[in-house]
Backbone as JSON Lines, residues from 0, in Angstrom:
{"i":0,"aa":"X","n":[0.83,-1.2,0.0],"ca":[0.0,0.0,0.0],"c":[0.87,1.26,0.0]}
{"i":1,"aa":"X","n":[2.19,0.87,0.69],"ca":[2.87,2.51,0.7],"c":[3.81,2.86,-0.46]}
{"i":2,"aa":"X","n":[3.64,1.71,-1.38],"ca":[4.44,1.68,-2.19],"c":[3.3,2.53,-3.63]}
{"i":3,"aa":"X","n":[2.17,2.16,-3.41],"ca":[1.17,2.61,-4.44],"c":[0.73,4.31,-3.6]}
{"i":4,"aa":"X","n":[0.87,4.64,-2.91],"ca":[0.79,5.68,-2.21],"c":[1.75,7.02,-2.82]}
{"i":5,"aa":"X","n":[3.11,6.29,-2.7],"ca":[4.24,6.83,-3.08],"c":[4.4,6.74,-4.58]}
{"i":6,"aa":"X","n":[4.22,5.9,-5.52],"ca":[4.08,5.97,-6.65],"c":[2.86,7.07,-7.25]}
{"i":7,"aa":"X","n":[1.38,7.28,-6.56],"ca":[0.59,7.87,-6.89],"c":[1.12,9.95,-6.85]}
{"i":8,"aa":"X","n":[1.98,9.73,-5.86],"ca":[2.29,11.13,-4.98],"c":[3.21,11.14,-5.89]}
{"i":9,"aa":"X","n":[3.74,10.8,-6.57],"ca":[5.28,10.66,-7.5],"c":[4.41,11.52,-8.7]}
{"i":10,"aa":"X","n":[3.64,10.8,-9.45],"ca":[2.85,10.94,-10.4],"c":[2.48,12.39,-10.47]}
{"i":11,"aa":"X","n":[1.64,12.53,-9.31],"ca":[0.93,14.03,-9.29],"c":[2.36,14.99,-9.27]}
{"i":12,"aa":"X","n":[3.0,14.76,-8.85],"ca":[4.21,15.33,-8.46],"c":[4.99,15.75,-9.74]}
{"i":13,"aa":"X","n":[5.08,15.18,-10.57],"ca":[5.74,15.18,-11.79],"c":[4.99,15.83,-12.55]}
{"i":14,"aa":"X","n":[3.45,15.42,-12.54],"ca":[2.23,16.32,-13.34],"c":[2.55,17.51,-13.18]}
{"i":15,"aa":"X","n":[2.43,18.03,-11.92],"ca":[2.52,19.51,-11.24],"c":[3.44,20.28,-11.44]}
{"i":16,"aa":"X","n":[4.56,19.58,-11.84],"ca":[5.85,20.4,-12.23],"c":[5.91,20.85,-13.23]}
{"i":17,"aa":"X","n":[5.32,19.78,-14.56],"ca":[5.0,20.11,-15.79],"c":[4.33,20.99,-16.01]}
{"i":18,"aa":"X","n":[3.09,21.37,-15.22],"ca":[2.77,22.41,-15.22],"c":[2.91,23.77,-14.59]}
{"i":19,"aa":"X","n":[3.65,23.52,-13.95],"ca":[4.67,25.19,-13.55],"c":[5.79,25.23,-14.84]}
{"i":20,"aa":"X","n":[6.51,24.4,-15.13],"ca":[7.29,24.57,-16.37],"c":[6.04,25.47,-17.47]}
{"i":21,"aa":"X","n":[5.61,25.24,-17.72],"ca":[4.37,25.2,-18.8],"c":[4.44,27.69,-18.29]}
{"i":22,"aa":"X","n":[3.78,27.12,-17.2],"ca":[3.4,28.56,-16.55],"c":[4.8,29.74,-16.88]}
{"i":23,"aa":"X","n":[5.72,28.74,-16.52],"ca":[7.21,29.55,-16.62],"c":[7.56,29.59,-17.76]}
{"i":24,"aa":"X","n":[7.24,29.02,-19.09],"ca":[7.76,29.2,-20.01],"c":[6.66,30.76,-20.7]}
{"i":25,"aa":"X","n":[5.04,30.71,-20.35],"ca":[4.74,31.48,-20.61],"c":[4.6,32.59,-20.29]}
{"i":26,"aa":"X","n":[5.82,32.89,-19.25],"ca":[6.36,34.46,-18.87],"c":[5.04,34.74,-17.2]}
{"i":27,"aa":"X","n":[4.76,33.39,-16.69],"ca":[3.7,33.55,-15.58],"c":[4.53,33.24,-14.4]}
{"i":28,"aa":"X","n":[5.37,34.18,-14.07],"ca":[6.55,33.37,-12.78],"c":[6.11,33.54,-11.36]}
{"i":29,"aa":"X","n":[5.07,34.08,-11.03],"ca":[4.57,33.95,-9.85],"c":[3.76,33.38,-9.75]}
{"i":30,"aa":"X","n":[2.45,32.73,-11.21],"ca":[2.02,31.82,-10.47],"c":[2.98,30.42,-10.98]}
{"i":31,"aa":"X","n":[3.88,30.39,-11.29],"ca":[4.58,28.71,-11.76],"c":[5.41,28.96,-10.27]}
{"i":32,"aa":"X","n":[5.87,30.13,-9.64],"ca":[6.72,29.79,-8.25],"c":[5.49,28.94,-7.07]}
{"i":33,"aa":"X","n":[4.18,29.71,-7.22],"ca":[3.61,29.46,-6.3],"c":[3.18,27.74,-6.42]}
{"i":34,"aa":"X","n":[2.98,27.26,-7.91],"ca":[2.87,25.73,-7.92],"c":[3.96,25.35,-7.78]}
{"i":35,"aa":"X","n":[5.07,25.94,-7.85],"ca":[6.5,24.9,-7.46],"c":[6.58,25.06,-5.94]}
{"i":36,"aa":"X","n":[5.73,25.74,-5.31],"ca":[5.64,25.52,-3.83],"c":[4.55,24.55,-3.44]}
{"i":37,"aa":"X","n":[3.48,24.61,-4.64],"ca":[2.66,23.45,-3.76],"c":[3.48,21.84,-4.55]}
{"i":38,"aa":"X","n":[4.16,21.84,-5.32],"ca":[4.92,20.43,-5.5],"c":[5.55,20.24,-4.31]}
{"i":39,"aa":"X","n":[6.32,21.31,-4.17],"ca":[7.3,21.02,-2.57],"c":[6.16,20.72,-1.63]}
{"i":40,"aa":"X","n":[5.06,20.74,-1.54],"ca":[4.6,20.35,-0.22],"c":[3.63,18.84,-0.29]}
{"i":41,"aa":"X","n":[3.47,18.95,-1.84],"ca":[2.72,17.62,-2.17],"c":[4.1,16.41,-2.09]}
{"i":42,"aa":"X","n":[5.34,17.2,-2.04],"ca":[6.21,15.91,-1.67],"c":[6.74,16.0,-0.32]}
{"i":43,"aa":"X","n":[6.67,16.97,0.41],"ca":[6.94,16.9,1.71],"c":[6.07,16.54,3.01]}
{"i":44,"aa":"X","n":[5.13,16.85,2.61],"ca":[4.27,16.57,3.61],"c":[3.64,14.97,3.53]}
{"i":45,"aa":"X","n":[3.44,14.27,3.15],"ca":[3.0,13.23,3.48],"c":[4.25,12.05,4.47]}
{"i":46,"aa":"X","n":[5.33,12.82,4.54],"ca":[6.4,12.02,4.95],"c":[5.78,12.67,6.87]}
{"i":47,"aa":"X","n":[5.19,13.26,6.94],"ca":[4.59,13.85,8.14],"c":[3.12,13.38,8.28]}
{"i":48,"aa":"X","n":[2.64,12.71,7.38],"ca":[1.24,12.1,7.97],"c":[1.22,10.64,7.29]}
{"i":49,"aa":"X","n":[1.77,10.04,6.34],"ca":[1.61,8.62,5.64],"c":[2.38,7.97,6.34]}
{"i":50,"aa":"X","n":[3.51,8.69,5.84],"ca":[4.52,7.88,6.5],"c":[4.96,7.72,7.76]}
């Protein structure tokens, strides 16, 4: 289960980045900083409640 947990959180994780890249390429750098802050927390935080 923590292995499909962590694979799922991987996933979104990678999605999310793609789309701040996306934001940053189209000259939108505050909102692609503010999703590269919620990636950092969609990968940090579950190591504080899953894990």
């Amino acid at each position: 289960m923590t292995l499909l947990i962590l694979i799922s959180l991987l996933a979104i994780a990678v999605y999310t980045s793609g789309f701040a890249v996306t934001l940053w390429k189209e000259k939108q750098k505050g909102g692609a900083l503010a999703v590269f802050f919620l990636v950092l927390s969609i990968v940090v935080l579950p190591f504080f409640t899953i894990f």
